[in-house]
C-alpha positions as CSV (number, residue, x, y, z in Angstrom):
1,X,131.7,64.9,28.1
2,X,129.9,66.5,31.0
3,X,125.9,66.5,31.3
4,X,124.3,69.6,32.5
5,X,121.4,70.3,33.7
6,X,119.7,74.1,33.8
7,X,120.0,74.0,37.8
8,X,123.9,72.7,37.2
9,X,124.2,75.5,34.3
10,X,122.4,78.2,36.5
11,X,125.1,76.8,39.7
12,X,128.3,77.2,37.5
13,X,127.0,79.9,35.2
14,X,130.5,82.1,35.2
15,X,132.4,79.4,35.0
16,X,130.7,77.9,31.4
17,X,130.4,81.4,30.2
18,X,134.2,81.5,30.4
19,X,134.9,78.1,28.7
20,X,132.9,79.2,25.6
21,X,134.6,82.9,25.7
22,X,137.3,80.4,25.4
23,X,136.6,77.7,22.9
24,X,134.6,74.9,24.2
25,X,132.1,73.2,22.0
26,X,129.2,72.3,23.3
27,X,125.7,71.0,23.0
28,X,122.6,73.2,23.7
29,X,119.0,72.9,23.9
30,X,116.7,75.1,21.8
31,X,112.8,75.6,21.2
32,X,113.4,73.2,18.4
33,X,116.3,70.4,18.6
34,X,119.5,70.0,20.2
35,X,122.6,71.9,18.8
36,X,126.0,72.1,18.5
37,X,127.4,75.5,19.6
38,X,130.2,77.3,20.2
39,X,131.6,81.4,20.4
40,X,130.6,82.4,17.0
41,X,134.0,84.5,16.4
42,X,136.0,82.0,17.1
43,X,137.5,80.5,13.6
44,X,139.4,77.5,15.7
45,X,136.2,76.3,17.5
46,X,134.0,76.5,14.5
47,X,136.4,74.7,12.4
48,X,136.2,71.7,15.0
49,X,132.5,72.0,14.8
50,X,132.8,71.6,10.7
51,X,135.0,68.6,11.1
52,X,133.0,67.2,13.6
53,X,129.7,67.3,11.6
54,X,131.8,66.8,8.3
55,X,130.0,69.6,6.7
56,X,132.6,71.7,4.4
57,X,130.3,73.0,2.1
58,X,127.4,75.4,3.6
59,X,127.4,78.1,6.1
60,X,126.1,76.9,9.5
61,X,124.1,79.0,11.4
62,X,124.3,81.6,14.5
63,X,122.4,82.2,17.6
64,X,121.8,86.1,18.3
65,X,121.0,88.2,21.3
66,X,118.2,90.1,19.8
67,X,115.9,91.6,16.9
68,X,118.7,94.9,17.6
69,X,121.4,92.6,16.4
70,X,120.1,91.6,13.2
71,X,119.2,95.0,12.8
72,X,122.6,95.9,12.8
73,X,124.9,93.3,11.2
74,X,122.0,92.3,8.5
75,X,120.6,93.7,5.3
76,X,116.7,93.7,5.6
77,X,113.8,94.0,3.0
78,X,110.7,94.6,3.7
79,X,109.8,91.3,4.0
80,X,112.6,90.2,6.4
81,X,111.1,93.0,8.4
82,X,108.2,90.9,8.9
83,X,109.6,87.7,9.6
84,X,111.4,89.7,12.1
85,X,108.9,90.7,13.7
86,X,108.0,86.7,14.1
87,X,110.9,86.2,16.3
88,X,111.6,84.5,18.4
89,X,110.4,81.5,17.3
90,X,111.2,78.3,15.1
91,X,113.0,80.0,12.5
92,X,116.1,80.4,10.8
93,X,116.3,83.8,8.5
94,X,118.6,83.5,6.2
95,X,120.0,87.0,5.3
96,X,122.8,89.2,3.6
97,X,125.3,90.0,6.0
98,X,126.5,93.9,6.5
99,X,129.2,93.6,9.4
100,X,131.4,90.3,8.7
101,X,134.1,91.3,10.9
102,X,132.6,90.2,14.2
103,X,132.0,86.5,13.0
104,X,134.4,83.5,12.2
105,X,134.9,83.4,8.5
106,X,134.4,79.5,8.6
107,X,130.9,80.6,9.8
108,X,129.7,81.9,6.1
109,X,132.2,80.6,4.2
110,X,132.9,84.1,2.9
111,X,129.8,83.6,1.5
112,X,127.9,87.3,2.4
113,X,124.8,85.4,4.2
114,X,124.0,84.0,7.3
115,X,121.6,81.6,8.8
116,X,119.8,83.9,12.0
117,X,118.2,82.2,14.8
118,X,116.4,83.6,17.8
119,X,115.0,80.9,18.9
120,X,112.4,81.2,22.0
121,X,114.1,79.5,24.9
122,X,115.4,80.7,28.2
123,X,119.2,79.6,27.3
124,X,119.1,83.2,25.2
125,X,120.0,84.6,28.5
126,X,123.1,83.1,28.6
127,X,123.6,84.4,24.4
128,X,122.7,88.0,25.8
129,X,125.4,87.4,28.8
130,X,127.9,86.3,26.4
131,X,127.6,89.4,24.4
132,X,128.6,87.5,21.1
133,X,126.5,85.1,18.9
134,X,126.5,81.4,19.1
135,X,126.9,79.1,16.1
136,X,124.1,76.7,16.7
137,X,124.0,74.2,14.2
138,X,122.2,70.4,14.7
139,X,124.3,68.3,17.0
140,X,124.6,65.5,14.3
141,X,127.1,64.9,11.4
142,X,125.6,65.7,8.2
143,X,123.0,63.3,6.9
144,X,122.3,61.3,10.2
145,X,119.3,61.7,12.5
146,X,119.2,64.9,14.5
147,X,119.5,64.7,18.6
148,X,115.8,65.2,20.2
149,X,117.3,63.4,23.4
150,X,120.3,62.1,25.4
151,X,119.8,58.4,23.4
152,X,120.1,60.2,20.1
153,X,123.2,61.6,20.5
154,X,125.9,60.3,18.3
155,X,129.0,59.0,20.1
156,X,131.5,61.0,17.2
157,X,129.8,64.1,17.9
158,X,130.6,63.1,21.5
159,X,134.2,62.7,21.1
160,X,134.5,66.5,20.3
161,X,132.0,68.4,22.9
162,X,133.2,69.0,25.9
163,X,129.8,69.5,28.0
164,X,125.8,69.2,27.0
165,X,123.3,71.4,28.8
166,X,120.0,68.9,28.8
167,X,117.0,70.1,28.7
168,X,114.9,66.8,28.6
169,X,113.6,65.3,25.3
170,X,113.0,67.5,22.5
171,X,109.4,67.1,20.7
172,X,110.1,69.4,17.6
173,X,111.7,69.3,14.3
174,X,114.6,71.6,13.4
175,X,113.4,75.2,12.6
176,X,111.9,76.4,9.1
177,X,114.6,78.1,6.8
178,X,113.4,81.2,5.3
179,X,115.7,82.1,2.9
180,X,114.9,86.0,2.7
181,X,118.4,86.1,0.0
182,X,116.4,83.7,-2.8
183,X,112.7,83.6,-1.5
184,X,112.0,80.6,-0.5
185,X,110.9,78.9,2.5
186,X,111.7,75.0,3.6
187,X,110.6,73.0,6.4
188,X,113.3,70.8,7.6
């Protein structure tokens, strides 16, 4: 696995835009913790992420270019409009889907809803650039510690990533779920 830094990412920019058009899964800093990512409509790259955090069962979550995009792919209430209007930030919505056809049907699970995250960090450039959303899900298998740094990282998430952009240790928690389909709200 290759370590990347922003100046490294910013250097070879074209060149890791077109591995993840292409497949690669990676790790990714946020504004909260690290994650796991990879090209959204890809079914084959998000079924090595499942089997790489061991998590079968729940939808993970997706990365989006802007408030426009959840706009147009999601059903919103009134009060998703406010938390909308929250973002970015430290949040994951999670919403009814309208559009399924331009995500990965491992994503939801066929499920209808969808974890949204807009988080407010300058790798959103590189979601905008891509033009598609990112799964971002945490870069840990299910049940054990998430990664806040380059020590934390678990060597069988290693096995399956094929480069980590690192941002430097990571002083948050992962992002507040508000589940705008049920009402509720959970801090992680």
């Amino acid at each position: 696995m290759e370590v990347l830094t922003k100046n490294e990412l910013r250097r070879r920019y074209d060149e890791i835009l077109t591995k993840i058009r292409n497949g690669a899964i990676f790790i990714h800093p946020s504004d909260t913790i690290y994650g796991l990512g990879c090209d959204a409509r890809n079914e084959s790259a998000v079924t090595r992420i499942r089997k790489l955090k061991k998590q079968f069962h729940q939808p993970v979550s997706i990365w989006v270019s802007s408030k426009e995009w959840i706009r147009e792919h999601c059903h919103l209430s009134p009060e998703a409009e406010k938390w909308l209007q929250k973002l970015p930030g430290p949040y994951t919505l999670i919403l009814k889907l309208k559009k399924t056809e331009n995500i990965a049907a491992a994503v939801t699970l066929r499920t209808g809803t969808i974890g949204i995250r807009l988080p407010h960090h300058w790798l959103g450039k590189l979601v905008r650039d891509l033009n598609c959303p990112l799964v971002t899900t945490s870069a840990n298998q299910t049940g054990k510690p998430f990664m806040t740094c380059l020590e934390d990282l678990d060597p069988e998430i290693i096995k399956g990533v094929e480069f980590l952009i690192y941002d430097g240790e990571k002083k948050a928690r992962p992002s507040t779920l508000i589940n705008l389909v049920e009402g509720t709200i959970r801090a992680r």
